[in-house]
C-alpha positions in Angstrom: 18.3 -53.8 -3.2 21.6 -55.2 -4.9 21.9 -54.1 -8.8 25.2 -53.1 -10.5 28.5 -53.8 -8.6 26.4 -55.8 -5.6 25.0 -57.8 -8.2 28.4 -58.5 -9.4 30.0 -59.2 -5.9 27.2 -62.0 -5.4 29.3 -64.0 -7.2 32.0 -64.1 -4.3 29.6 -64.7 -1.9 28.0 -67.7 -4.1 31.3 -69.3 -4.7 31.9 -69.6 -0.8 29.6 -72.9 -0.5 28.3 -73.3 -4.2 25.9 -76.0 -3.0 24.0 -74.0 -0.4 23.6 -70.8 -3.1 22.1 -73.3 -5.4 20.2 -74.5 -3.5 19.1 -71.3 -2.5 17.8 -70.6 -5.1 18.7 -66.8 -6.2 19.1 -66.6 -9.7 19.0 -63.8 -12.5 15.4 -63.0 -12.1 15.8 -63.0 -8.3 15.0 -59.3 -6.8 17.6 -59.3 -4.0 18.6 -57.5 -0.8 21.8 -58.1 0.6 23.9 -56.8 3.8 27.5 -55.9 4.2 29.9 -56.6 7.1 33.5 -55.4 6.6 32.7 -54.1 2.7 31.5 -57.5 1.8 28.3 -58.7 1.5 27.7 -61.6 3.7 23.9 -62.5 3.7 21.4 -61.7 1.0 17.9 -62.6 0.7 15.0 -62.2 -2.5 12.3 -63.3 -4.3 11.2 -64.5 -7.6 8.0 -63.4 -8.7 5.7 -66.7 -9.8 2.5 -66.8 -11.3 -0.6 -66.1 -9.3 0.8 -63.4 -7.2 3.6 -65.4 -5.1 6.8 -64.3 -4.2 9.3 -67.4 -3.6 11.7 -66.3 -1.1 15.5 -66.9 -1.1 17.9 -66.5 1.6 21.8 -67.3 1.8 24.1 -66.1 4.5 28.2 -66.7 4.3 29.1 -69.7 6.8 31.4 -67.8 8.4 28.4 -65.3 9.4 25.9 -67.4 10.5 24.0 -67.3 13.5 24.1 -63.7 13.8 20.5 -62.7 13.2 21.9 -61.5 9.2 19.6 -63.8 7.2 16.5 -63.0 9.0 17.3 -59.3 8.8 17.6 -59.8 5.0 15.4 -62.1 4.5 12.5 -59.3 6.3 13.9 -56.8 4.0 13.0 -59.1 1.0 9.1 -60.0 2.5 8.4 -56.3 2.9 9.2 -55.6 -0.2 7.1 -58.7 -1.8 4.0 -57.6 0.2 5.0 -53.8 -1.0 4.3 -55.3 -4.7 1.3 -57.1 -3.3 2.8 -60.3 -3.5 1.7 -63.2 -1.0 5.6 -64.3 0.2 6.1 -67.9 0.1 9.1 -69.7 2.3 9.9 -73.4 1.3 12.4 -75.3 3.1 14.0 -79.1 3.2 12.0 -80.9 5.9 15.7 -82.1 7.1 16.8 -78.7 7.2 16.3 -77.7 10.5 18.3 -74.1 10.2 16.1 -73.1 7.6 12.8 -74.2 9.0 14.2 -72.9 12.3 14.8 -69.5 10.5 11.9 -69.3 8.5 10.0 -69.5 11.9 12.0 -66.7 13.6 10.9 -64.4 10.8 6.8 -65.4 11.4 6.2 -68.0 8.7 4.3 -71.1 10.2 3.8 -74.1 9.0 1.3 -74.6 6.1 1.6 -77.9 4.6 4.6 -80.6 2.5 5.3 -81.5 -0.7 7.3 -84.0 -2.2 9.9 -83.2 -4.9 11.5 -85.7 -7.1 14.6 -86.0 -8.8 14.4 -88.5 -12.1 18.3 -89.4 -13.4 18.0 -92.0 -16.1 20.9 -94.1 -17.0 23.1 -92.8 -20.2 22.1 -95.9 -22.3 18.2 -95.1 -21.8 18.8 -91.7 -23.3 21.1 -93.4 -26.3 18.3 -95.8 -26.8 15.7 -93.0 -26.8 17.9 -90.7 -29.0 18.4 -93.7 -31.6 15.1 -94.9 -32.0 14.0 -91.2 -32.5 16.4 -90.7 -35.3 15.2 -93.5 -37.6 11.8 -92.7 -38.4 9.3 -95.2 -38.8 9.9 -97.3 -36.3 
């Protein structure tokens, strides 16, 4: 389990492709496990604990050492330790991801069912609108 200076080096490893870490998912509250390959760490995996018992998993591995079998091996790592704090581990995954689902597979998760997420950006001048007509009271 990363604490202390492998905390701290996450940040390397996160700034290699910023837009795969966040959507990754590991955050502050994140228990994480991580792996080293030359004194770096190069794939991590954890969980955040959610109500009702469930541990969302989170998995990231460096680009450069993918494909090596270093996610799943982390990502295991994390799952044994959920079910160790008798948490139920949940995987989620982009349905166009295919390296994920692909992964998520390799480690014994199976398909359970599909939601639908939505992203709502409203246009500056609805929020000015919004923000004005809460600032004058009465009307």
């Amino acid at each position: 389990m990363l604490d202390g200076d492998g905390r701290a080096s996450l940040e390397s490893l996160r700034d290699v492709a910023p837009a795969e870490w966040e959507e990754a998912g590991i955050g502050s509250d994140s228990r994480v496990f991580g792996l080293r390959a030359g004194g770096q760490i190069v794939a991590v995996a954890g969980y955040e604990r959610w109500s009702g018992g469930i541990a969302q998993l989170q998995v990231f591995c460096h680009p450069g050492h993918r494909r090596r079998g270093l996610a799943a091996e982390s990502l295991k790592v994390a799952i044994r330790h959920a079910l160790a704090d008798n948490l139920l581990p949940q995987y989620r995954a982009r349905d166009g991801n295919a390296a994920s689902l692909a992964l998520a597979k390799r480690v014994g998760f199976v398909e359970y069912g599909w939601m639908a997420t939505v992203l709502v950006r409203l246009p500056n001048s609805a929020v000015q609108r919004t923000e004005a007509r809460d600032a004058c009271p009465g009307r």
